[in-house]
C-alpha positions, 0 to 999 in steps of 0.5 A: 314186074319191071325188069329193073324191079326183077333185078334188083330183087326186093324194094324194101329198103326204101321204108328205111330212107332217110327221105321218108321224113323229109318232104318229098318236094326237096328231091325233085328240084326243077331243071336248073343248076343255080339258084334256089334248084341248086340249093334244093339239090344239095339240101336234099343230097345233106338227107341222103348223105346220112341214110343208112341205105344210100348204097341201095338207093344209088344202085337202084336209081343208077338202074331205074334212071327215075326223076329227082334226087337218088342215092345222094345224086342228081340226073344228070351225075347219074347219067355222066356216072353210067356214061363212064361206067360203060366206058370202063366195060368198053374199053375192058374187052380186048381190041381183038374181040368182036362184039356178040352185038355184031351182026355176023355173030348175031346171025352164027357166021365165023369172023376169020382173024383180022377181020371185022364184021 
């Protein structure tokens, strides 16, 4: 089992997708932000904006990272969405704290006050 699906547990939800009784087509525009894709993009996001697991559908893809239209967004939303969650996690930690990613950390060395790795 993929990580993403051992995190995120049991996949069911899909049978209740809004998009099981439209046509699969409309949530997998080509690559463009005009024209008939934009207009694809956004009938398909009208699907998801009335499916009762939407939530659901967003948090997985926000996780998954797939192709086509998830949880009412496109790719690139979702990119730009996790961009700034991670943002918002980065600039939570505190200026003084070194991350457990630092090497010194990693390999048990003790970082004096005032020091970076």
């Amino acid at each position: 089992m993929s990580r993403v699906l051992y995190e995120m547990g049991s996949l069911s939800w899909m049978l209740r997708g809004a998009c099981r009784q439209a046509d699969p087509e409309l949530f997998f525009p080509i690559e463009a932000v005009t024209g008939p894709a934009a207009r694809q993009a956004e009938a398909a996001k009208a699907v998801c904006g009335l499916c009762v697991v939407r939530a659901n559908c967003l948090s997985y893809a926000l996780e998954a990272m797939p192709e086509g239209i998830w949880g009412g967004t496109t790719p690139e939303e979702r990119r730009a969405a996790r961009r700034r969650r991670f943002r918002r996690q980065a600039s939570a930690q505190s200026p003084g704290t070194v991350s457990a990613t630092c090497a010194g950390h990693a390999a048990g060395q003790r970082i004096p006050p005032g020091r970076t790795a």
